[in-house]
C-alpha positions in Angstrom: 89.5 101.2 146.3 92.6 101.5 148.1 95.9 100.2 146.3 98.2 98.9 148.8 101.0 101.7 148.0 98.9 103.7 150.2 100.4 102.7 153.2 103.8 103.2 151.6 102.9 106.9 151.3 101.3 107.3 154.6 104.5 106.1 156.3 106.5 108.4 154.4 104.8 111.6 155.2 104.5 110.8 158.5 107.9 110.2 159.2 110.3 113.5 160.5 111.5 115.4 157.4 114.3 113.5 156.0 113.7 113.6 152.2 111.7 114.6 149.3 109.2 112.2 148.4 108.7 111.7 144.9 105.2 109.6 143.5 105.8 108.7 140.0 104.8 106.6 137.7 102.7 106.3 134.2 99.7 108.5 133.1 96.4 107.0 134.7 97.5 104.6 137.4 95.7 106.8 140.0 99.0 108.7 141.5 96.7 111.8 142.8 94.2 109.6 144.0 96.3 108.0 146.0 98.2 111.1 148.0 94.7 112.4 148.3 93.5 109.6 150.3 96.7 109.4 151.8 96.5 113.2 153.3 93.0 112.4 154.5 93.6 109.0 156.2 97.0 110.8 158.2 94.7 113.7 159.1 97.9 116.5 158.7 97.5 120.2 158.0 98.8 120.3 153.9 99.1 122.5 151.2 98.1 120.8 147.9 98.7 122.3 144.7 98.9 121.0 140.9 101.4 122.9 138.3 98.7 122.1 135.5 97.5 125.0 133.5 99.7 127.7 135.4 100.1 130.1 133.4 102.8 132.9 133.4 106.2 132.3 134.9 105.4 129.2 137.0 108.7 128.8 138.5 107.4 132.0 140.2 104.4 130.7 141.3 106.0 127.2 143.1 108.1 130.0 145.0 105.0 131.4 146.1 103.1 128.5 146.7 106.5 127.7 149.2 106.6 130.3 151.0 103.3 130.3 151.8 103.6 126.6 153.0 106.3 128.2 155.3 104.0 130.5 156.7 101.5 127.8 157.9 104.5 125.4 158.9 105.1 128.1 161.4 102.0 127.5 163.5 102.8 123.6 163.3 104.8 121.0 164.1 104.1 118.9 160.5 103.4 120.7 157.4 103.2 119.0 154.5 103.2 121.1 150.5 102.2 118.6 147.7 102.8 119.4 144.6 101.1 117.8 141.6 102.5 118.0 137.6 105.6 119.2 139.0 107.3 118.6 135.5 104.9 121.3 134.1 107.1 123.9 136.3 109.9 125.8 134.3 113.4 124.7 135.8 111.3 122.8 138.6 114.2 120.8 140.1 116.4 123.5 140.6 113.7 125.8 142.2 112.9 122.3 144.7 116.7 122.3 145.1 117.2 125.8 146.2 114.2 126.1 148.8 114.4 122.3 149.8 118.4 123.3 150.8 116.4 126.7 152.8 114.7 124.8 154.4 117.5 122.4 155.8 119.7 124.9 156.5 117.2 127.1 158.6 115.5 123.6 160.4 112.1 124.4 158.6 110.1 121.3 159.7 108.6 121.5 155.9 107.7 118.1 154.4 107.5 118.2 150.5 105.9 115.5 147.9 106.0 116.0 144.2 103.8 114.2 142.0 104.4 114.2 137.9 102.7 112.2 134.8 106.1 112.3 133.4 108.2 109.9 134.5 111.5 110.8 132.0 110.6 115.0 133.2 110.9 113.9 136.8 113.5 111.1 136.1 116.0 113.7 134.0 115.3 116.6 136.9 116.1 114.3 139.8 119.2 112.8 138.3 120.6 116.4 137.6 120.0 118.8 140.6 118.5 116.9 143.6 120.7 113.6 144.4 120.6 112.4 147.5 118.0 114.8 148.3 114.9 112.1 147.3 113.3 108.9 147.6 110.6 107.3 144.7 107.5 105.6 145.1 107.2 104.3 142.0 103.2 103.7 141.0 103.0 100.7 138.5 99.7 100.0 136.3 97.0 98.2 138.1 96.8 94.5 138.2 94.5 92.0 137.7 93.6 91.8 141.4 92.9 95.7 141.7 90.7 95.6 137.8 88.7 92.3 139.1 88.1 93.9 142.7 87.4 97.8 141.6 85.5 97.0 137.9 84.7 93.5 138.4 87.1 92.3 135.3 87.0 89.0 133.9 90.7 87.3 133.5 90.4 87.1 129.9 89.0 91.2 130.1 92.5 91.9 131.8 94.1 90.0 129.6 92.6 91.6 126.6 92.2 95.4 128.3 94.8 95.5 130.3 94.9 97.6 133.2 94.0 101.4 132.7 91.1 102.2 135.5 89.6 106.0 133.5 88.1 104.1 130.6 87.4 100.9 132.4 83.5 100.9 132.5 83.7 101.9 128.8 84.7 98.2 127.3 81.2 97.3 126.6 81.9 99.9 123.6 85.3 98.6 122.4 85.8 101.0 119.7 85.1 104.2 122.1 87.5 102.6 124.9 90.2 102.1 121.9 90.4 105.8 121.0 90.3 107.0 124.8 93.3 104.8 125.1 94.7 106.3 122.1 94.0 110.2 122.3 93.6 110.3 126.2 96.8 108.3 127.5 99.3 106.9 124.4 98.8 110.4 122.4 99.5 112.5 126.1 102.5 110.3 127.3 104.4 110.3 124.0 103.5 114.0 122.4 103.7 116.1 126.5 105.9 113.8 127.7 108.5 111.9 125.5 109.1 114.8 123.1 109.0 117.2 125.2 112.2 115.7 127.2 114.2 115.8 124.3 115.0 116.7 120.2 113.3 114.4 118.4 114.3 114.5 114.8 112.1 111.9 113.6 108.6 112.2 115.3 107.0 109.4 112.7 109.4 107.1 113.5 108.9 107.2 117.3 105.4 107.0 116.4 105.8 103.9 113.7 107.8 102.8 116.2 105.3 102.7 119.1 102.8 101.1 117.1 104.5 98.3 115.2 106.6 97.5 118.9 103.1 97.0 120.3 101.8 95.1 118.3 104.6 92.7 118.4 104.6 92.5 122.1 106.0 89.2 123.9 107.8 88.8 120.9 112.0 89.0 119.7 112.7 90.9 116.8 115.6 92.4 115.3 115.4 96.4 115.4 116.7 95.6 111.7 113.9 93.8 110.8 111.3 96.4 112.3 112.9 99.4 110.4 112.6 97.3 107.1 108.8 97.7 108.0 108.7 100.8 108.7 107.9 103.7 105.8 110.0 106.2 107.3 113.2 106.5 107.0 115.9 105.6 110.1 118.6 103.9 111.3 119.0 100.8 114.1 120.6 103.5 116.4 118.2 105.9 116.3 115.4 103.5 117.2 117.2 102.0 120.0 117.4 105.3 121.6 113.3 106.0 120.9 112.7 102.4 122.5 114.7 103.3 125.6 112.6 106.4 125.3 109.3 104.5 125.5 110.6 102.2 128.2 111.5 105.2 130.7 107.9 106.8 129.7 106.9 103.0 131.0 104.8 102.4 127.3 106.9 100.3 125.5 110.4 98.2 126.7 112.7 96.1 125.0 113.5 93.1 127.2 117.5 92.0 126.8 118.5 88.5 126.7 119.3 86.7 130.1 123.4 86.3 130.1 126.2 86.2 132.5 128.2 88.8 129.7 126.7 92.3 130.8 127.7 93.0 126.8 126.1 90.4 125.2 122.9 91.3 126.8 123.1 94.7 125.9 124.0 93.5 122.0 120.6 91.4 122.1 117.9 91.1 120.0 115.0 92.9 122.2 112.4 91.1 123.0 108.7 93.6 122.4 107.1 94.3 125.9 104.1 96.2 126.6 103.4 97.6 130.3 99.6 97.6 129.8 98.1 95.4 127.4 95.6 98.0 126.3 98.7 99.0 124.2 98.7 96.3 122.2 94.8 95.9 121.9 94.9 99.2 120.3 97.0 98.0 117.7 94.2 95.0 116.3 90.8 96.2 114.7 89.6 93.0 116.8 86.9 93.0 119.4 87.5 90.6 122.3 85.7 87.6 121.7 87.8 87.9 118.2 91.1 87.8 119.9 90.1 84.9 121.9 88.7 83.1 119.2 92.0 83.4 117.5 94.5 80.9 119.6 97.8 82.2 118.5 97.1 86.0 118.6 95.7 85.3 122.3 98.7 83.0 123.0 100.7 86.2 122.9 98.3 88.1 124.9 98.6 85.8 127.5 102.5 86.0 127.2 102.1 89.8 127.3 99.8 90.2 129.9 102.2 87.6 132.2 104.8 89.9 131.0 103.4 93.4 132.2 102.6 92.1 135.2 105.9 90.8 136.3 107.3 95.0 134.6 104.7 96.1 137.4 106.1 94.5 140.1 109.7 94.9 138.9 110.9 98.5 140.0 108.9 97.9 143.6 110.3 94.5 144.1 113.8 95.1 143.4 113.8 92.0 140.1 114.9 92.6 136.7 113.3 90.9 133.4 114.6 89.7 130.8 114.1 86.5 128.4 116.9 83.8 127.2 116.7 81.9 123.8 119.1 79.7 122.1 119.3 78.4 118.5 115.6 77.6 118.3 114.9 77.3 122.4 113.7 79.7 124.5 112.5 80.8 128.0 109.9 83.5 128.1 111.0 85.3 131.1 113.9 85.4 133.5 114.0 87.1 136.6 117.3 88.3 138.5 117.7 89.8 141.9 120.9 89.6 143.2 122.8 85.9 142.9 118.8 84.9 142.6 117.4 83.7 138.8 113.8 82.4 137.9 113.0 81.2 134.7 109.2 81.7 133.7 107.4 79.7 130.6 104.0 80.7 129.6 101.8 78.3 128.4 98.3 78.7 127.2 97.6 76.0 124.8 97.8 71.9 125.6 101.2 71.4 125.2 103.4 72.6 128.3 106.4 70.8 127.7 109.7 73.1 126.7 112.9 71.9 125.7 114.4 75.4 126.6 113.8 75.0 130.3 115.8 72.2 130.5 119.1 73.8 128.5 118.6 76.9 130.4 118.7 75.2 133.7 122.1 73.4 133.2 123.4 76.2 131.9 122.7 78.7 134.3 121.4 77.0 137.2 118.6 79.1 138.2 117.1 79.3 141.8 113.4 78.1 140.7 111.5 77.0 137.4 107.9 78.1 136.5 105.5 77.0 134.0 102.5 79.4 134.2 99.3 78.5 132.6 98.8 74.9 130.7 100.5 72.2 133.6 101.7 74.8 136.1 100.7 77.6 137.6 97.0 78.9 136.7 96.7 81.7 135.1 94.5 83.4 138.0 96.6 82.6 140.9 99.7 84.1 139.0 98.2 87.5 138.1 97.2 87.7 141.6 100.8 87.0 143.3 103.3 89.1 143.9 106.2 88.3 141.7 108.6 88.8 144.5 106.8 85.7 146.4 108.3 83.3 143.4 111.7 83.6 144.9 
């Protein structure tokens, strides 16, 4: 199985040393796999390494690791080091800053790629030491297309599973795929990854969080409301700031409302978005056929599912998301890039008309209208586009 981001990568490392290449992206969405097949298919000599389970002073180790790399670039024209888990090395972006600035300085033709599980590690590293030293390819969750082609999913298996590849062939036992999801990828990403970035003072409330968010995915609720569920104890501000947490860690966003008034949008209710839907299957003690049986729980399945797919495709397309409601109207998703606005209804019962669509196109004039599922676009043909192709 070859995602197409492959070719992304290949062209990168094959062109002259410019910048660092960084792959990043969520836990389980097959980074590694990919440069691996990438080095293969562009047949160049490489140094591969991973920072997991260094011990001892590891910032000491990538230094060695380096200079070795420099050694063999000597004897050819394109070297490449790789670097895997790079947010597992102590102080890593300022060790990549000093050599990478070697290297430029002395014309050492040295490529480098780093590779990390963490997205916020490498996303706070880059930000602080190596501007304008990098480029991202960002590695979303597999769709549809790549789950059906690779493990033969159903629609309504994507739908319900979502779009983790490790635990795939295990959904024939639903309750062993929900704790791999849970203790192999949600427990990882938010215990090595979100609190490791930063001083959490309320670990059970980023937790409570997490799980009650989920499980109201493709839905718009007041952070207000959600803390009035919540046992522990908190405040509106505080779990604003866990939610843009779990959006960066790419688990869990809050989706702002569509509006011309950058501040109104930011004062917005948020509107519950999953990236994979396996998130919010772990949050029913349903089994599938359940779910489906169940035509409003699945309603917002299918809302969520259209909904992780178009967060997929946003960072590599260049689109943001958002939603737009009004007194008692609403449009499920809105999509910007540039002077350019879509408005996206889900439909997955028999009625497919929405009084929403109509006030939020004389209001705001969007570029295109979509109804996807009941009288518009089926559901197969949308999780199977490229969101990009709807402008």
């Amino acid at each position: 199985m070859q995602r197409r981001y492959l070719q992304t990568i290949k062209s990168r490392i094959l062109e002259p040393r410019k910048f660092i290449q960084v792959i990043s992206g969520p836990r389980q969405v097959g980074k590694t796999t990919l440069i691996t097949q990438a080095l293969k298919e562009v047949d160049r000599p490489h140094l591969f390494i991973s920072a997991d389970n260094i011990s001892g002073d590891s910032g000491v180790w990538l230094l060695s690791q380096w200079n070795q790399a420099r050694l063999e670039c000597r004897k050819y024209e394109d070297y490449i080091l790789v670097v895997d888990e790079i947010q597992k090395v102590s102080n890593w972006s300022e060790v990549v800053k000093r050599e990478w600035d070697i290297d430029t300085r002395q014309q050492t033709p040295l490529k480098v790629v780093l590779l990390g599980s963490s997205t916020l590690l490498l996303q706070k590293g880059l930000t602080e030491s190596l501007m304008g030293r990098f480029e991202i390819i960002a590695i979303p969750h597999w769709s549809y297309s790549e789950m059906h082609d690779c493990f033969g999913y159903t629609l309504e298996q994507y739908i319900g599973f979502g779009g983790y590849p490790g635990p795939a062939e295990m959904i024939g036992d639903e309750t062993r795929w929900k704790q791999y999801i849970r203790q192999s990828i949600v427990e990882p990403s938010i215990t090595r990854d979100v609190l490791l970035l930063t001083r959490i003072d309320k670990p059970p409330l980023m937790h409570r969080l997490f799980d009650v968010g989920c499980s109201y995915s493709a839905q718009i609720v007041a952070l207000t409301k959600l803390l009035g569920e919540m046992n522990e104890r908190g405040n509106v501000t505080t779990l604003s700031s866990y939610l843009s947490l779990l959006n960066s860690a790419k688990l869990l966003g809050g989706l702002e409302k569509f509006s011309p008034d950058i501040i109104r949008q930011r004062a917005s209710k948020p509107k519950f978005q999953v990236y994979n839907n396996a998130l919010m299957n772990i949050q029913y003690g349903k089994r599938l056929t359940e779910l489906t049986a169940d035509g409003n729980l699945w309603g917002r399945f299918v809302e969520s599912a259209v909904g992780s797919h178009l967060l997929a495709y946003s960072e590599c397309d260049n689109f943001k998301v958002f939603y737009w409601n009004e007194n008692s109207m609403e449009v499920d998703y809105v999509l910007q890039r540039g002077n350019e606005v879509i408005a996206i209804e889900v439909k997955s019962g028999n009625r497919s008309y929405n009084a929403g669509m109509e006030r939020f196109a004389k209001q705001h004039k969007p570029t295109r209208l979509y109804t996807v599922g009941t009288g518009g676009i089926a559901l197969e043909d949308f999780f199977t586009t490229d969101p990009a192709e709807l402008f």
